[in-house]
N, C-alpha and C positions, 0 to 999 in steps of 0.2 A: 864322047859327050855323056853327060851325067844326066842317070834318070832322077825324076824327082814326083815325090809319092805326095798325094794329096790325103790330108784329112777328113775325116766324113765325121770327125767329132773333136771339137777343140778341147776335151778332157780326155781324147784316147789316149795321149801322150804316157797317161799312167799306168796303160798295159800295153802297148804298142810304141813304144818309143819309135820315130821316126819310119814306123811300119812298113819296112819292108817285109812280107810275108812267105811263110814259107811256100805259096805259091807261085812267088816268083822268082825262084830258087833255080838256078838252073838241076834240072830234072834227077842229075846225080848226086846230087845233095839234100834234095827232098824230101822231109819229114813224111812219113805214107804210111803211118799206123793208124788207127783207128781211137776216137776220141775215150778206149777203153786203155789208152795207156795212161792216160792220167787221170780220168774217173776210178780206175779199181783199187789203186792205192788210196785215194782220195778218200771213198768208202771205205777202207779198212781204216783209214787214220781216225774216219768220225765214228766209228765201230768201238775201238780202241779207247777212245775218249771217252764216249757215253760210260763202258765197265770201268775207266779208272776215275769218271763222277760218282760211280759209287762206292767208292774207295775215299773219295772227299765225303760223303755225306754218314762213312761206316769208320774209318778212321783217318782222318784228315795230315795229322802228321804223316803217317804213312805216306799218305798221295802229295805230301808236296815232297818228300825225299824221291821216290821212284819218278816225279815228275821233271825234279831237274835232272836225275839222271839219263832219262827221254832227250831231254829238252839241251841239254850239254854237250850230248852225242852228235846232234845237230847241227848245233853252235860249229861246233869243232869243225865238222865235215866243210860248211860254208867259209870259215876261216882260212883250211887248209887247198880250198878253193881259188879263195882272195890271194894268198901268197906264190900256188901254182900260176895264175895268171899273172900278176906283178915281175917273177923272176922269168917268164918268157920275154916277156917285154923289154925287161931291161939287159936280157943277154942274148938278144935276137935271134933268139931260137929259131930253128927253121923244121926239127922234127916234130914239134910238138903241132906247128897248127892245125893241123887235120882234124885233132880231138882240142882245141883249143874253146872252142862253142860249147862243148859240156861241161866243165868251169864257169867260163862266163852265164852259161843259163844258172847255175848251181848258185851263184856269189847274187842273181838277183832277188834273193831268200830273205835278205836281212832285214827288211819292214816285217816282212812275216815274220819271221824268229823276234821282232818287238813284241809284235804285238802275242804271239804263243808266248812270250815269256811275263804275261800277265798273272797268272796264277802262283807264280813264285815272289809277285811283288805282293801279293795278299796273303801270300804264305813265309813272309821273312820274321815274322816274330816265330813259327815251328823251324823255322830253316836254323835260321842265325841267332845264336847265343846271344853275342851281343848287341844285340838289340833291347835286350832286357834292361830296364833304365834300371833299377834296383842296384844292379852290379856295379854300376860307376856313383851311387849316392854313397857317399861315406859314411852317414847316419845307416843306413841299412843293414842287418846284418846278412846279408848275401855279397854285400861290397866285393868285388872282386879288384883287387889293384893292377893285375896282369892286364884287364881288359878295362881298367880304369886309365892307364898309361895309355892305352890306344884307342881312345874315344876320339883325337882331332880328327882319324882316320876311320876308324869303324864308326858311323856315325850314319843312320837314316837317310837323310836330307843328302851326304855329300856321296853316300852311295850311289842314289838315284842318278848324283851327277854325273857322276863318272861313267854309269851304265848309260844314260842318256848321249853324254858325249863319244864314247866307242864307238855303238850304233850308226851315229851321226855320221864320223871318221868312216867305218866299213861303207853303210850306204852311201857316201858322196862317192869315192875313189871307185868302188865297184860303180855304181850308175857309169858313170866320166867313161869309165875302158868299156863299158857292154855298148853303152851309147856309139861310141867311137868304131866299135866293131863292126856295127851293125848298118853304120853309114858309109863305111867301108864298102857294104853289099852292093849298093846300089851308085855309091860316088866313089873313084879311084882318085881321090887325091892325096897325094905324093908325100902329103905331109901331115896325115894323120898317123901312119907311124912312129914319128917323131913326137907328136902331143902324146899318143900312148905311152912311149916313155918317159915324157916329161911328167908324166901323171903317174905312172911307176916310180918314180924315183921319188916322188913327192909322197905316195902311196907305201912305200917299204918300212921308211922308219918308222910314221906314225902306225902304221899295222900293227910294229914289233911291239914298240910300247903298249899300243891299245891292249894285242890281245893277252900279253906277258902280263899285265895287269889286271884283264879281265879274266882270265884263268884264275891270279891269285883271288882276288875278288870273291866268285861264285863259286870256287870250290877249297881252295886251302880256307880260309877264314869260316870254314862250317864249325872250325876246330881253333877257336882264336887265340889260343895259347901257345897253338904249333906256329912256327913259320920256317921258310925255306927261300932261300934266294934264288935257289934254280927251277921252282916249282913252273912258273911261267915257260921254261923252255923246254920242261916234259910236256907239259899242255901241247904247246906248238907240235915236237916231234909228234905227237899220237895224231893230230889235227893232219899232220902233212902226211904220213902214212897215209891215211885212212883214204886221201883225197885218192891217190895215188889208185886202191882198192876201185874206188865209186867211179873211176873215171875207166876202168880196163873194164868193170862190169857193164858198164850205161854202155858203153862201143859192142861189146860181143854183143849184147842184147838187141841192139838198133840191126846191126849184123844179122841174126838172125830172123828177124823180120823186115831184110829185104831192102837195106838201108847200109849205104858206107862201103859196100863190098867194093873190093878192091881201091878202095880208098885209104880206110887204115889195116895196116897189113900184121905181118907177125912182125919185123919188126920195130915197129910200133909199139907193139904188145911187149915186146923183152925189153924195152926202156922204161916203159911203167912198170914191171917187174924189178928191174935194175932199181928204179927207184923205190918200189915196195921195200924190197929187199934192204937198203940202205936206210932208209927211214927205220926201218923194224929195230934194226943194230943203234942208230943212235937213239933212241927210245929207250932201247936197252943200257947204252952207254950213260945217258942220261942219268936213268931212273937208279945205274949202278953207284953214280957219283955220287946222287946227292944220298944215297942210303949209306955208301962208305965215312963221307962226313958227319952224317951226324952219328952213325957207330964210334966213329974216332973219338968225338969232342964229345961225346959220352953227355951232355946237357941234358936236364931233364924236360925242359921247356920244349925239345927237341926230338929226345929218346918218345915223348908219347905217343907221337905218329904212329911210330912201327909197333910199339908194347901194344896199342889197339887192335893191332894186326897181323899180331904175332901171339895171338893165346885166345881162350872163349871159344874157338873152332874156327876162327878166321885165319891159323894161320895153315890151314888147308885150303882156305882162297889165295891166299897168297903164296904158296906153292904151285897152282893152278895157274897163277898168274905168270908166274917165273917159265913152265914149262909149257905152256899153249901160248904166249907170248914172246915167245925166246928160243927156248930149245930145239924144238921141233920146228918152229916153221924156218928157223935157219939152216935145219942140215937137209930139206926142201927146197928153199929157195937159191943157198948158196950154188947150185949147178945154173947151166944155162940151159937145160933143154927144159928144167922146168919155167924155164920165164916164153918158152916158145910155144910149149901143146896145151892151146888155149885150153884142152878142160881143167888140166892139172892149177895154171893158170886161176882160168874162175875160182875151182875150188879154195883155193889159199887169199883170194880177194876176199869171197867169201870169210873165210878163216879170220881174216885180221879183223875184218869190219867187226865182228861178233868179240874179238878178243879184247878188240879196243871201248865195244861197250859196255866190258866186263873191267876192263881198267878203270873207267869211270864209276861203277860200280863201286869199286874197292875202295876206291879214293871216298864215295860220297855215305855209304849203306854203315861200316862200321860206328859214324857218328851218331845215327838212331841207335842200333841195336849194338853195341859198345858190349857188350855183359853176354851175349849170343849171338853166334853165327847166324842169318837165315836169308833166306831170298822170298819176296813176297810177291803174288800175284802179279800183284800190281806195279810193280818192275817193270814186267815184261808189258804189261797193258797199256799204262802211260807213253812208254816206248815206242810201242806200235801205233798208236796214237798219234804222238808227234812226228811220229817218221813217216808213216803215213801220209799226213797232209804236207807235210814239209815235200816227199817227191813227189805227192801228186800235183803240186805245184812247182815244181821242177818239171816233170813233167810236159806239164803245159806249158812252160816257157819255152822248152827244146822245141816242141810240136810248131810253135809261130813263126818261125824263121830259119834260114838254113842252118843245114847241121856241121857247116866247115864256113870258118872267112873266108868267103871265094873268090875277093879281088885281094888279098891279102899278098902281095909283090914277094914273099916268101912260100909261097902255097905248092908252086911248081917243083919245088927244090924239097919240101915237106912230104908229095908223095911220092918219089922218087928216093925216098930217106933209105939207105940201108948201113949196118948197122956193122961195122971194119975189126 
């Protein structure tokens, strides 16, 4: 028989969706940390904010570059969230669900990440070049024709749409699977697996395009003269890596505060390393391709990406970039015993997460500072900032509810997983 939970507020629904609580969790899945797991990051994020408002009020271009790159790094994490939960669903995975609930808490971000990504909508005339109306009047002399040709597209008004609609897209599809999960807890019906993939399959492609567009979007057009057909699918790889990182950190940590033990096991851990691991290489495979094309086809509309990034002292970031993102953590990873002795493990989760905030970096920082290399404060402060409130709201979403689908009709077979 199915329990059924009563409301004590007919607008909890918008933090509680069908409130099942982690209270009534059976005991070995029970969230039992202390309301300082999402308070102290929470604080560091408002901590974080406050020094990069004074970064807006000392030099504002500045704070809106280091902000989306905060703000990006986030984006990503939750995307690559969205697409881990989606490709469970629809390939019936049955190792994953153990840590299936730290995604799904992770993907219910994206009102938040709306509404944190307010400051870059008041900062799109320092952000985005073309926004500058000057450069599409032909009477002007700033006319530019390059970014006069792409006004149907680079355009204010249709920006807002397309960012408006993404959103839309991640928050329905993510609601639809957290909701379904959740109802799972407390109602075994036989046929909410079936709607999660029904919602998965509906969920995959509009993802792809959303976020393959939303990438190009917020970060290739800082540079509207550049473009790249593949840039959308390095976005993704760095997004699905990273998820990979957040999901083996969030389990050791729960781990060692007394949470999950013997739930998710090493096992467990050398599959999200497996996927670390492969995620890193096609990133790499990626970001090889689209740099060998446009080296080939030798274009100048094309070559300026890399000439930004390749002289001034940036192309010591991007050497940095090549070898802490590539070299090393593959002749590390490529073994199996490091995907099994959880510290080596953390360590390189660690590792990528920081690498891949440096990839964003790279992609976003030489468009300010084009003529010199540097790395500003306020990089790291915005950063902390938005990452900050971003998990201390994660956070508290893990803390509401169990931390595993527990009538989840694959769950038996998920801890029992081991790895042939």
């Amino acid at each position: 028989m199915s329990q059924t939970v009563k409301r004590s507020n007919p607008l909890m629904w918008l933090i509680d969706p069908l409130q099942p609580t982690a209270s009534q969790a059976d005991p070995v899945y029970r969230f039992k940390w202390s309301q300082m797991a999402w308070m102290l990051p929470l604080a560091i994020g408002i901590a974080g904010l406050v020094i990069s408002a004074v970064g807006w009020a000392t030099d504002s271009r500045q704070f809106f570059f280091s902000y989306l790159i905060g703000w990006s790094f986030c984006l990503s994490l939750a995307l690559g969230g969205y697409f881990f939960v989606i490709i469970q669903h629809l390939t019936k995975a049955r190792w994953s669900v153990v840590i299936r609930r730290i995604p799904e808490a992770l993907i219910w971000s994206f009102p938040l990440l709306a509404i944190l990504g307010i400051p870059i909508v008041l900062g799109m005339h320092d952000l985005y070049h073309w926004t500058h109306l000057e450069l599409i009047d032909p009477t002007s002399e700033f006319y530019d024709p390059v970014i006069a040709g792409k006004a149907s597209y680079l355009n204010t008004p249709f920006f807002f749409a397309r960012m408006a609609f993404y959103f839309l897209v991640w928050t329905w599809i993510s609601f639809k699977l957290y909701t379904l999960s959740l109802r799972q807890d407390v109602d075994p019906d036989p046929s909410i697996p079936k709607q999660q993939r029904k919602i998965s399959a509906i969920g995959l492609p509009l993802g792809a395009v959303t976020t393959a567009f939303g990438g190009m979007d917020l970060l290739m057009t800082l540079d509207p003269h550049w473009f790249s057909t593949i840039f959308g699918v390095y976005f993704f790889a760095g997004s699905f890596m990273s998820i990979m990182a957040v999901i083996a950190l969030v389990a050791m940590i729960l781990q060692r505060n007394g949470m999950l033990r013997g739930v998710i096991t090493t096992e467990h851990y050398q599959d999200l390393g497996k996927f670390l691991f492969g995620f890193m290489v096609f990133w790499a495979y990626i970001a090889f391709s689209q740099y060998m094309l446009i080296w080939y086809a030798n274009l100048p509309e094309e070559t300026i990406f890399y000439r930004h990034r390749l002289e001034h002292g940036w192309e010591v970031f991007s050497a940095i970039l090549l070898i802490f993102h590539f070299i090393i953590p593959f002749f590390i990873l490529v073994g199996r015993w490091a995907k099994r002795i959880l510290p080596v493990l953390a360590f390189m989760c660690v590792w990528m997460l920081v690498v891949h905030w440096f990839d964003i970096f790279w992609i976003v920082a030489p468009v300010l500072h084009g003529d010199h290399a540097m790395m500003s404060l306020y990089d790291v402060s915005a950063w902390l900032g938005v990452f900050g409130v971003f998990i201390g709201a994660f956070m508290y979403r893990l803390s509401r509810h169990a931390l595993v689908p527990q009538r989840d009709p694959r769950l038996h077979k998920s801890l029992s997983f081991t790895n042939t």
